[in-house]
VMD Tcl script that builds the backbone (N, CA, C; Angstrom):
set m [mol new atoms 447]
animate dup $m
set s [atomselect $m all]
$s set {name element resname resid chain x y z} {
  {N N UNK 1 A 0.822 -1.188 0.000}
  {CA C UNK 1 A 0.000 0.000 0.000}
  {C C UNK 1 A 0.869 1.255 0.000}
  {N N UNK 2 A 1.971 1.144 0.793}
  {CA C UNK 2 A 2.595 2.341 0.869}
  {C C UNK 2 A 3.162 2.493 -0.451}
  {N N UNK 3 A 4.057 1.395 -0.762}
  {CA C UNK 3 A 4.797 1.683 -1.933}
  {C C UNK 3 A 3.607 2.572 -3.305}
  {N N UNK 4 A 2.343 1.654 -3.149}
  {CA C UNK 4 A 1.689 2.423 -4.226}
  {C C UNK 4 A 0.966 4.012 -4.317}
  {N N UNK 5 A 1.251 4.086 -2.900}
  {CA C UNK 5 A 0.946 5.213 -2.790}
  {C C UNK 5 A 1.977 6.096 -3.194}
  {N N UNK 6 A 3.216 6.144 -3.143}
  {CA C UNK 6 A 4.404 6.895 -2.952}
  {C C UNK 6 A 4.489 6.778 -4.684}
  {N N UNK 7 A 4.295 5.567 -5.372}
  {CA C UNK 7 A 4.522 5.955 -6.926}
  {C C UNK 7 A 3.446 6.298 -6.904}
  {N N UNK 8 A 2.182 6.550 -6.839}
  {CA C UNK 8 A 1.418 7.484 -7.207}
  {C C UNK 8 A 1.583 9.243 -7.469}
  {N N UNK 9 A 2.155 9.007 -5.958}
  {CA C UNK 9 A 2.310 10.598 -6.004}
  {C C UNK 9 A 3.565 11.009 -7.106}
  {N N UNK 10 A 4.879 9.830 -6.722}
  {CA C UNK 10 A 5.519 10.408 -8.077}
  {C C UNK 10 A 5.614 10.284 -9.385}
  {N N UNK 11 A 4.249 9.819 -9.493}
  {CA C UNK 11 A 3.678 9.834 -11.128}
  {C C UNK 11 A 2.900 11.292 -11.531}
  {N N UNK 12 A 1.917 11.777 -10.235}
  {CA C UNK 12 A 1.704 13.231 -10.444}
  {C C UNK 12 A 2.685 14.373 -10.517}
  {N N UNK 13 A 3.999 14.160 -10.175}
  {CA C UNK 13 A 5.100 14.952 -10.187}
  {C C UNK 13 A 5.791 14.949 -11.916}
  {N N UNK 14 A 5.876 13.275 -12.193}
  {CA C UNK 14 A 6.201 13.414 -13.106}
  {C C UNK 14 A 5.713 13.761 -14.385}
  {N N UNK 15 A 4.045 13.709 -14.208}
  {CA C UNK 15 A 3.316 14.009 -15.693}
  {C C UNK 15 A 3.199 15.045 -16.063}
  {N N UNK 16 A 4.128 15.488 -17.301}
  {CA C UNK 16 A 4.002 17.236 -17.619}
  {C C UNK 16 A 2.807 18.130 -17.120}
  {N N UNK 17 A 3.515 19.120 -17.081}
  {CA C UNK 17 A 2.302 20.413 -16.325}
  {C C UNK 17 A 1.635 20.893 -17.503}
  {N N UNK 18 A 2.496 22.199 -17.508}
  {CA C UNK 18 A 1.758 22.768 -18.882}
  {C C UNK 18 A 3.192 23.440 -20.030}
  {N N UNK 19 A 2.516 23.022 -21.063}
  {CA C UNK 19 A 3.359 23.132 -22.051}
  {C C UNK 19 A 2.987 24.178 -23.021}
  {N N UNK 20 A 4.118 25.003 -23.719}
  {CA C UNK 20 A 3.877 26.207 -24.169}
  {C C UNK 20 A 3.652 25.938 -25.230}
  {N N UNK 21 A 2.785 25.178 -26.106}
  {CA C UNK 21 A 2.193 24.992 -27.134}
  {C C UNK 21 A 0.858 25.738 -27.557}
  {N N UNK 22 A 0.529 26.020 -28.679}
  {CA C UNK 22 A -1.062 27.291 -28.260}
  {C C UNK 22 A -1.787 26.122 -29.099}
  {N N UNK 23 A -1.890 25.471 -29.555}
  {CA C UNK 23 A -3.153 24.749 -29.812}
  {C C UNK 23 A -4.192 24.198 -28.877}
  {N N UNK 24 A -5.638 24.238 -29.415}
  {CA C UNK 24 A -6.627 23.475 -28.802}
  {C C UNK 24 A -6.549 22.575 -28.174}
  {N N UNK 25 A -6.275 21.904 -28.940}
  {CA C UNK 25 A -6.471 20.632 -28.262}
  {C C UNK 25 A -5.019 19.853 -27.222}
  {N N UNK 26 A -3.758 20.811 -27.435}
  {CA C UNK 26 A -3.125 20.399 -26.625}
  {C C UNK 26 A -3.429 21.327 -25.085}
  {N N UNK 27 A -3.971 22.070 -25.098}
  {CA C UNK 27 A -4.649 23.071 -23.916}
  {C C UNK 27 A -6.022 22.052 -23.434}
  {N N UNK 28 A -6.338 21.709 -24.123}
  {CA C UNK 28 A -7.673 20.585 -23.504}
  {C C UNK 28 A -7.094 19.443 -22.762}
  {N N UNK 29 A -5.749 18.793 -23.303}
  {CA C UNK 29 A -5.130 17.856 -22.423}
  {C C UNK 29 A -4.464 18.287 -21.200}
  {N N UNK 30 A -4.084 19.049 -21.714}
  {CA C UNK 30 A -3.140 19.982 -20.403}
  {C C UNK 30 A -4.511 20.285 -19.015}
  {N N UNK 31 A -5.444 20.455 -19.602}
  {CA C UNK 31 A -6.231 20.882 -18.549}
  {C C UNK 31 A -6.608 19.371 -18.216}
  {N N UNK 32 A -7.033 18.599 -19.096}
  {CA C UNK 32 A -7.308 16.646 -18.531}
  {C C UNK 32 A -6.133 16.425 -17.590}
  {N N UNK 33 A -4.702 16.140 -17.794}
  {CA C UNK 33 A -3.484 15.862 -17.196}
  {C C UNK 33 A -3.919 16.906 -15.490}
  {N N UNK 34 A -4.022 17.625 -15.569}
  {CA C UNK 34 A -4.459 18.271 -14.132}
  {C C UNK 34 A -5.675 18.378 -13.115}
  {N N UNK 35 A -6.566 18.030 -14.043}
  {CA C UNK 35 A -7.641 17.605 -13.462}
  {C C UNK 35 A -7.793 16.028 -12.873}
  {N N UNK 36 A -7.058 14.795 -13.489}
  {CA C UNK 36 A -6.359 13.344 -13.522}
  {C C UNK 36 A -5.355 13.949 -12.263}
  {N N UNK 37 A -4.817 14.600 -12.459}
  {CA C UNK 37 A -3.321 14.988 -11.246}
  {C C UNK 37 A -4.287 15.049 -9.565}
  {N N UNK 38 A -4.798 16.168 -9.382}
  {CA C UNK 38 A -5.840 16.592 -8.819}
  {C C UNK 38 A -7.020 15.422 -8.140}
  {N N UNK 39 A -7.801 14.678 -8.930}
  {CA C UNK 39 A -8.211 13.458 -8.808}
  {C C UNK 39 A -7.640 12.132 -7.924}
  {N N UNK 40 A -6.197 12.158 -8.434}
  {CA C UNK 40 A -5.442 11.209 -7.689}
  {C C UNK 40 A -4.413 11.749 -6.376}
  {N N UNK 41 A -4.386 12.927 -6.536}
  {CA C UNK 41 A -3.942 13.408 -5.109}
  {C C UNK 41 A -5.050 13.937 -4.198}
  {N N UNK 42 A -6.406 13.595 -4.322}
  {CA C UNK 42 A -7.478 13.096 -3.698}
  {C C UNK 42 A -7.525 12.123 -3.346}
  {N N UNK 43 A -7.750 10.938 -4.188}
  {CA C UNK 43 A -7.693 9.452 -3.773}
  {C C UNK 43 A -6.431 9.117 -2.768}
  {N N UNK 44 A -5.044 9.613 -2.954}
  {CA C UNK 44 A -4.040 9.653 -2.101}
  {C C UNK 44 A -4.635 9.832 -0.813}
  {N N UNK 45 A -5.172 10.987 -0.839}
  {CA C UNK 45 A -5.696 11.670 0.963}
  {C C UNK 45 A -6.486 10.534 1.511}
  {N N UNK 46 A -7.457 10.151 0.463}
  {CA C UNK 46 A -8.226 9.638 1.202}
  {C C UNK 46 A -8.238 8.033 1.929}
  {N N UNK 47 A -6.626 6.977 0.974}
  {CA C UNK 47 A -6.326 6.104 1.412}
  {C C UNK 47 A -6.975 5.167 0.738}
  {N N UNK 48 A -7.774 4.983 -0.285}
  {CA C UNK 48 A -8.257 4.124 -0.610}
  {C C UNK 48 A -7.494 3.556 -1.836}
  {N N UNK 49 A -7.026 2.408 -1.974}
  {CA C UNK 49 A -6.244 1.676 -2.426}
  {C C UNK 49 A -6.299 1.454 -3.973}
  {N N UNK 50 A -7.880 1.111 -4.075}
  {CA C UNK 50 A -8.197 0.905 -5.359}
  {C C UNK 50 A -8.664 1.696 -6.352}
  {N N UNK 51 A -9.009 2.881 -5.599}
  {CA C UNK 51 A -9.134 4.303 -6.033}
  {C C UNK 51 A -7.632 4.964 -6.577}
  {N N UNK 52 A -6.758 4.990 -5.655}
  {CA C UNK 52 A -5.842 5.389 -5.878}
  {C C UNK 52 A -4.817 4.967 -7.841}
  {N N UNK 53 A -5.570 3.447 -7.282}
  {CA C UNK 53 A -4.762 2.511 -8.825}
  {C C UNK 53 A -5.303 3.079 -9.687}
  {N N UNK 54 A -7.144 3.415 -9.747}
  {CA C UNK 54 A -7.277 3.639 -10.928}
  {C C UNK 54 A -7.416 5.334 -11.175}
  {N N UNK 55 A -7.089 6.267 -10.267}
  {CA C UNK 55 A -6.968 7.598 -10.973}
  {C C UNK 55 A -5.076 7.745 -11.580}
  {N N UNK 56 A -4.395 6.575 -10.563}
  {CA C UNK 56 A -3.504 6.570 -11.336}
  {C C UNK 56 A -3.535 6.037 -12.501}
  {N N UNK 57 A -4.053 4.849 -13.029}
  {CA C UNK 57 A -3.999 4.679 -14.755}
  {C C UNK 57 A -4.447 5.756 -15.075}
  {N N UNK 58 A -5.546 6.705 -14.921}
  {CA C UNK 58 A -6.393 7.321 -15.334}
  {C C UNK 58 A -4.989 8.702 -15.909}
  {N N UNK 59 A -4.655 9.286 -15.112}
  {CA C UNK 59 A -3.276 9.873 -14.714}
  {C C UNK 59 A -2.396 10.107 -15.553}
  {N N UNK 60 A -2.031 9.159 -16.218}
  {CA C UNK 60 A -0.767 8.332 -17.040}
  {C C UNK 60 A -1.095 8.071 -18.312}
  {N N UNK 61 A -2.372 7.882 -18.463}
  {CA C UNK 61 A -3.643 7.588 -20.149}
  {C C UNK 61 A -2.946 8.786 -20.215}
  {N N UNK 62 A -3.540 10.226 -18.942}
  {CA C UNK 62 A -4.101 11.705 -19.749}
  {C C UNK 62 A -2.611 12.493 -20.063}
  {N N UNK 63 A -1.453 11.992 -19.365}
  {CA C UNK 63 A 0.146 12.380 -19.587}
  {C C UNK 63 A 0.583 12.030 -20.955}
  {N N UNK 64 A 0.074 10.306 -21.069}
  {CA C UNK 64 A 0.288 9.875 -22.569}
  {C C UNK 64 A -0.098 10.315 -23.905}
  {N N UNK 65 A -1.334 10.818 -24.028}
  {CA C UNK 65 A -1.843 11.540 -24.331}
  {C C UNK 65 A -1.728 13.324 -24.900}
  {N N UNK 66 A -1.077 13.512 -23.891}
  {CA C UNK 66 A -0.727 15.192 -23.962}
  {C C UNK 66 A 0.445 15.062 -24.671}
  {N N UNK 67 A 1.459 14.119 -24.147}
  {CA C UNK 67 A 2.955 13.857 -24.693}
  {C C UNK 67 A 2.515 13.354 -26.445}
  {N N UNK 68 A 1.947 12.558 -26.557}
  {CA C UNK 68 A 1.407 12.472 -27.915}
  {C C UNK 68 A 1.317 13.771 -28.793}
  {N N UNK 69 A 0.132 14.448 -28.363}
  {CA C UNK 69 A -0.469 15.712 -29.088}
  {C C UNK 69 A 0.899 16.775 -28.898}
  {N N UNK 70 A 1.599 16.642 -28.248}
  {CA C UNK 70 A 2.786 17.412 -28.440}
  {C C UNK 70 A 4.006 17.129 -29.269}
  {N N UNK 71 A 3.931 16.093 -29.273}
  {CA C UNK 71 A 4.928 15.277 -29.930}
  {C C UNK 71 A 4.974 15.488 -31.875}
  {N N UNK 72 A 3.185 15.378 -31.979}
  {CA C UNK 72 A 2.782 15.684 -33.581}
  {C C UNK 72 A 2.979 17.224 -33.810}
  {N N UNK 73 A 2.188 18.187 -32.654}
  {CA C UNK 73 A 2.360 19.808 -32.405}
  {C C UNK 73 A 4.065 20.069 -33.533}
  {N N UNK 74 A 5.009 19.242 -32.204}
  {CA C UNK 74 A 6.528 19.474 -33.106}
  {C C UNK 74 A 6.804 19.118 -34.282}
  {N N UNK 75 A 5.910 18.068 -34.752}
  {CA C UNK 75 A 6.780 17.302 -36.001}
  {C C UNK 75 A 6.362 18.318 -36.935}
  {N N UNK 76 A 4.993 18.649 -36.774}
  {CA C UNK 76 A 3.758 19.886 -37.810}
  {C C UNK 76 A 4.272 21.370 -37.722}
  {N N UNK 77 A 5.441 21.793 -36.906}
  {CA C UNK 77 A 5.366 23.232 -36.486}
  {C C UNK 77 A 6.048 23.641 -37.966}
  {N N UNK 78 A 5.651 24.489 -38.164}
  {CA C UNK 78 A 6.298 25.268 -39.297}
  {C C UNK 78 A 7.559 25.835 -39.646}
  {N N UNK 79 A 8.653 25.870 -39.997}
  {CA C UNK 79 A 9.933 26.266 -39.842}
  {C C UNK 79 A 9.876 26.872 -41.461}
  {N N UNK 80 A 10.061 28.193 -41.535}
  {CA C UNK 80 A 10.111 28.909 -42.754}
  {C C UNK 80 A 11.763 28.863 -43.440}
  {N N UNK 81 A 11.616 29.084 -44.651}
  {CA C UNK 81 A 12.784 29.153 -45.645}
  {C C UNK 81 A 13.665 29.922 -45.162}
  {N N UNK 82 A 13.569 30.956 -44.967}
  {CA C UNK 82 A 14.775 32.442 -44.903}
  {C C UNK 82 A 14.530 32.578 -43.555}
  {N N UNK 83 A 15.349 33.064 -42.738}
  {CA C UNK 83 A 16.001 33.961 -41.383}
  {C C UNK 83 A 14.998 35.004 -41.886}
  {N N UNK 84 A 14.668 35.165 -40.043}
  {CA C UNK 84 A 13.496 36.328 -39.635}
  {C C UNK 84 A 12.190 36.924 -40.851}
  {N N UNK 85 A 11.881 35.935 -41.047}
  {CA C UNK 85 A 10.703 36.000 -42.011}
  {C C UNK 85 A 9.549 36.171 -40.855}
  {N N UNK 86 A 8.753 36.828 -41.343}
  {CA C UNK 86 A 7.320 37.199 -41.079}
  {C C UNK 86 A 6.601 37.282 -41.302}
  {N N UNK 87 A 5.023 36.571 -40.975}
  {CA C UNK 87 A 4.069 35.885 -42.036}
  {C C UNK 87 A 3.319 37.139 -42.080}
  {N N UNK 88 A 3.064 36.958 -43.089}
  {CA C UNK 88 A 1.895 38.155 -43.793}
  {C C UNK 88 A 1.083 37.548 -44.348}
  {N N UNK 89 A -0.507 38.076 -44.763}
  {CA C UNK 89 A -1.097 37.233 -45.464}
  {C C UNK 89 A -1.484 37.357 -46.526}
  {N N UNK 90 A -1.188 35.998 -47.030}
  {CA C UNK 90 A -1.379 36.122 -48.618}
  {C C UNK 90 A -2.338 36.249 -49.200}
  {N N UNK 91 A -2.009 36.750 -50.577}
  {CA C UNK 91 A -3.671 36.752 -51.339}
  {C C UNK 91 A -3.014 36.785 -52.648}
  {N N UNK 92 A -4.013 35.797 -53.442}
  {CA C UNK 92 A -4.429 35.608 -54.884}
  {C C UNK 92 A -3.324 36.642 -55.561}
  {N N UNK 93 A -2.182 36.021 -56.403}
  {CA C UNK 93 A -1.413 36.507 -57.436}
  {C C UNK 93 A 0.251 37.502 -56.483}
  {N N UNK 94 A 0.160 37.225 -55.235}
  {CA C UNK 94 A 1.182 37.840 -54.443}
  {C C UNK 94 A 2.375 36.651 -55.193}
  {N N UNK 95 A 3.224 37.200 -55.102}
  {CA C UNK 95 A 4.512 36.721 -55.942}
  {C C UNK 95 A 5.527 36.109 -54.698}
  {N N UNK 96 A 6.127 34.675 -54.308}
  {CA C UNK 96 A 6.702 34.158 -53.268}
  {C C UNK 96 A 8.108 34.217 -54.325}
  {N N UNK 97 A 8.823 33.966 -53.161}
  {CA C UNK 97 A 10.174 33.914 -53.225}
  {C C UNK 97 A 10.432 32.608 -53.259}
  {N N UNK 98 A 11.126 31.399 -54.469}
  {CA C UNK 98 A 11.188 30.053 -54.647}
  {C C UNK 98 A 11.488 29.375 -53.577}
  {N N UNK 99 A 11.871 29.250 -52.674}
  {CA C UNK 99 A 12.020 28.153 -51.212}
  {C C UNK 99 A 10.658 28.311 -50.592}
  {N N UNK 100 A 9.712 29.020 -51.100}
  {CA C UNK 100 A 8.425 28.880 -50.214}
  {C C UNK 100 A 7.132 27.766 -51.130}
  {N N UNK 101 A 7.904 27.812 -52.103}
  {CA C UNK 101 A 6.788 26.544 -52.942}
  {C C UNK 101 A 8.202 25.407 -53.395}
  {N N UNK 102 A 9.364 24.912 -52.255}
  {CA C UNK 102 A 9.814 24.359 -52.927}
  {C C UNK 102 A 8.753 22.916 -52.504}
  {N N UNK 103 A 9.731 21.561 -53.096}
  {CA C UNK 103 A 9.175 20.608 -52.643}
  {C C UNK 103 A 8.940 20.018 -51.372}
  {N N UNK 104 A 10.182 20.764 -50.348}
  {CA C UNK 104 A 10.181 20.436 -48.846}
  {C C UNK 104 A 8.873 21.016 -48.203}
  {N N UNK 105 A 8.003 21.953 -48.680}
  {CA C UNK 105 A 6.749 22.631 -48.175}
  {C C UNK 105 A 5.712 22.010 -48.837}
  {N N UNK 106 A 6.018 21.138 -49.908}
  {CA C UNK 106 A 4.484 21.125 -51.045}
  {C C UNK 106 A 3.759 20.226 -50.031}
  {N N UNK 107 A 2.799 20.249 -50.660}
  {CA C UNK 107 A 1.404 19.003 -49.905}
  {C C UNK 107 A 1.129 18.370 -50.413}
  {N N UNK 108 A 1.391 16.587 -50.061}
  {CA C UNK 108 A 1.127 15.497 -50.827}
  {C C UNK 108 A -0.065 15.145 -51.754}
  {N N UNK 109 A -0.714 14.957 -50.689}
  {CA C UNK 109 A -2.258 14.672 -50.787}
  {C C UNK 109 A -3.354 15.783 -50.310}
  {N N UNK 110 A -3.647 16.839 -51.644}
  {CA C UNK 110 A -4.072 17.953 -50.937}
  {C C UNK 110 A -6.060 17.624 -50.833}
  {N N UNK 111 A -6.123 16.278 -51.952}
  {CA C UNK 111 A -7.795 16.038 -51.441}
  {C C UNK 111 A -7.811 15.509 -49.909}
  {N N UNK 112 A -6.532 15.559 -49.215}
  {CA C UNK 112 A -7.233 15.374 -47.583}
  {C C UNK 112 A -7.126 16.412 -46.754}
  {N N UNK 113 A -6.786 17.871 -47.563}
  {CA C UNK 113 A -7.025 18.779 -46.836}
  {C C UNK 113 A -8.783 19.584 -47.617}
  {N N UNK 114 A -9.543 18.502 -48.011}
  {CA C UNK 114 A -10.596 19.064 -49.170}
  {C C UNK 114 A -10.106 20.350 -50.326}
  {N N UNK 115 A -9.089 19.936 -50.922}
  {CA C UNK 115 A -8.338 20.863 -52.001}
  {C C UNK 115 A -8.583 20.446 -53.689}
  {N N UNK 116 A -8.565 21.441 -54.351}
  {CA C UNK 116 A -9.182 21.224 -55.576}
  {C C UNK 116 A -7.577 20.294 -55.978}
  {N N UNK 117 A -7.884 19.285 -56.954}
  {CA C UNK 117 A -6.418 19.054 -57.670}
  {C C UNK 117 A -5.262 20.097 -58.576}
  {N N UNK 118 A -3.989 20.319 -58.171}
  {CA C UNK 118 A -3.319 21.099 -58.833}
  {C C UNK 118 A -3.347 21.169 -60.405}
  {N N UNK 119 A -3.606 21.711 -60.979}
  {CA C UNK 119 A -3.309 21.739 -62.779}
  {C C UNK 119 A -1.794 21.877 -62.899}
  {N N UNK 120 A -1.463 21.617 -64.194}
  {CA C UNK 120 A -0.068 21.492 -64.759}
  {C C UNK 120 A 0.770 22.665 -64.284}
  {N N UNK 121 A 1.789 22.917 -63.789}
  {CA C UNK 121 A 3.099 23.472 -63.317}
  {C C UNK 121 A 2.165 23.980 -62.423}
  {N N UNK 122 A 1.057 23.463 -60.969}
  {CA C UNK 122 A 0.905 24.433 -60.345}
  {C C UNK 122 A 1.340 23.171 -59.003}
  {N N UNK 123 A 1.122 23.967 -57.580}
  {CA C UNK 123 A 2.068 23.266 -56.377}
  {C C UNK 123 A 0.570 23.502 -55.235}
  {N N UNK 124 A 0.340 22.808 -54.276}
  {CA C UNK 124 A -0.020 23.489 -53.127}
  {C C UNK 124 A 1.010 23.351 -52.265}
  {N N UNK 125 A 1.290 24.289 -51.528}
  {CA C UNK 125 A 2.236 24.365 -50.372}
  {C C UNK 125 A 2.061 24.908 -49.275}
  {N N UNK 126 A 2.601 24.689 -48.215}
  {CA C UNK 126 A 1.847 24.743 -46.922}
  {C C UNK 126 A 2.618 26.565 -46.556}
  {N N UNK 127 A 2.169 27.506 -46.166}
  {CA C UNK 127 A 3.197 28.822 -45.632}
  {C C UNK 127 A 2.005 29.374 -44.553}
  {N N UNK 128 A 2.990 29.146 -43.481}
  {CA C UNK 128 A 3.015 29.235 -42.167}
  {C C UNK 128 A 1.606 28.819 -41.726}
  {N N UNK 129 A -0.120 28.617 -41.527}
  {CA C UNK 129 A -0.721 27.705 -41.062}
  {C C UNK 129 A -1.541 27.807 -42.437}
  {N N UNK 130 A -1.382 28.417 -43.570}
  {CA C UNK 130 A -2.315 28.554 -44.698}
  {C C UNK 130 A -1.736 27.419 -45.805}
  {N N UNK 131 A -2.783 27.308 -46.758}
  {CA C UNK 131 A -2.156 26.364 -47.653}
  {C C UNK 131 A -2.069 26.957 -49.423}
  {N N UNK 132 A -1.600 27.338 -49.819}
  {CA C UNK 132 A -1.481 28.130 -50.775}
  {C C UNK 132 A -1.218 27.513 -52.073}
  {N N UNK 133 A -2.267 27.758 -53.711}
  {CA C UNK 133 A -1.887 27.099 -54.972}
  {C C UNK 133 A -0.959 28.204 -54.964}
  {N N UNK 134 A -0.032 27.579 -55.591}
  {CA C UNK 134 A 1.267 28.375 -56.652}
  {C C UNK 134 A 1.561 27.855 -57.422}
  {N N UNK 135 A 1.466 28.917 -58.617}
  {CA C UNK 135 A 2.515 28.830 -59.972}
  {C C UNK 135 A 3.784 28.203 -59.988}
  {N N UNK 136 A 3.903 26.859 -59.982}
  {CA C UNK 136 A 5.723 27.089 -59.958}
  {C C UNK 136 A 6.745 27.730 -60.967}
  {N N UNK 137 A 6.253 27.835 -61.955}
  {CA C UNK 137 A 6.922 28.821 -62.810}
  {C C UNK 137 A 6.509 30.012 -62.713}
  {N N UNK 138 A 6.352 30.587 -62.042}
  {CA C UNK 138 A 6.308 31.939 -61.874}
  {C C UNK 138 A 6.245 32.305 -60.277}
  {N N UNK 139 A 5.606 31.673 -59.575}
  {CA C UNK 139 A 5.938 32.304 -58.076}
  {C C UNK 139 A 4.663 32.851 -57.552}
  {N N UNK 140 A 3.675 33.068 -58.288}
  {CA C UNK 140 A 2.247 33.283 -58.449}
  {C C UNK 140 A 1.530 33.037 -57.396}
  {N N UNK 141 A 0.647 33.668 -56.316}
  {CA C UNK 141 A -0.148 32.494 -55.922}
  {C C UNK 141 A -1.386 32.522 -56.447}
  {N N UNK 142 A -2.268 31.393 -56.674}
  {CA C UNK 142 A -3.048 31.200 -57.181}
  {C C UNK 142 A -4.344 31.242 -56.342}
  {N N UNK 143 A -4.410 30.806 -55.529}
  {CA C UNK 143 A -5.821 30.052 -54.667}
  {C C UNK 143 A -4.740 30.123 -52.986}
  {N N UNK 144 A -5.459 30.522 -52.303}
  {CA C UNK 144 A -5.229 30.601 -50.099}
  {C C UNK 144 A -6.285 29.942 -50.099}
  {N N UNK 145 A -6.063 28.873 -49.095}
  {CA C UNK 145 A -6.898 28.370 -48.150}
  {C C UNK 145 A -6.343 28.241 -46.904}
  {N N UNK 146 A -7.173 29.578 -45.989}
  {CA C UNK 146 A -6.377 30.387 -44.653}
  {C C UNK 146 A -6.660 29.265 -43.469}
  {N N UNK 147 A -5.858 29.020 -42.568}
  {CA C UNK 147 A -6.166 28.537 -41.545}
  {C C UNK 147 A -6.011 26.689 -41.169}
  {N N UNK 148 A -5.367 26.526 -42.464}
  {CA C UNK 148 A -5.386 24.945 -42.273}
  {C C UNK 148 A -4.771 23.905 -41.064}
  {N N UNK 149 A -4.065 24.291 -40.814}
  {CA C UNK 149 A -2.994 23.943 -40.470}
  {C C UNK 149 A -2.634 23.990 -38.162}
}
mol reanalyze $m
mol bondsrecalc $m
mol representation Tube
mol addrep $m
């Protein structure tokens, strides 16, 4: 009993707090992970054994979880072409600078972001959370679709 009590508590120590990520849904876990934290340093007080086990799984799901949605947060974050760039927003026929429609930005499969199919020499590419058609011969943009991302 003791022992499980004592990793309990240092499982609430160890499950991230809050993480400086601004998305939704990693702010919805962050608030689950503490409310699960909270929960089981209740059950702690109160000594009950089997309570304790399961706000700890409960605990450790909502840590796993957050560490997940953070984990994709990083892989998805945006890292732009050029030093100290600053997003502005685009619109229809604004002219990019070639590392912003190269192939390291394009978008595979843009019918799973509901995107029309590209026509001949054109690209979708992702710049900064928008998804943008471009000309690749010319630098063009064609079509924004704001907010994807």
């Amino acid at each position: 009993m003791r022992k499980l009590i004592l990793s309990a508590i240092a499982l609430a120590i160890i499950v991230p707090g809050a993480a400086s990520a601004q998305t939704a849904e990693i702010r919805k876990d962050e608030r689950r992970v503490s409310e699960q934290n909270d929960q089981l340093q209740r059950a702690v007080q109160a000594g009950d054994a089997g309570q304790i086990e399961k706000q700890a799984h409960d605990a450790r799901k909502a840590g796993e979880e957050l560490r997940e949605d953070q984990d994709h947060f990083a892989r998805n974050q945006y890292v732009a072409p050029y030093r100290n760039w600053t997003y502005s927003t685009p619109e229809p026929d604004t002219k990019l600078r070639s590392r912003f429609y190269s192939e390291r930005y394009s978008v595979e499969h843009p019918d799973g972001y509901e995107l029309q199919k590209p026509r001949h020499n054109q690209r979708w590419v992702r710049y900064g959370d928008d998804l943008l058609l471009v000309n690749v011969r010319t630098g063009r943009v064609v079509e924004v679709a704001s907010g994807r991302f």
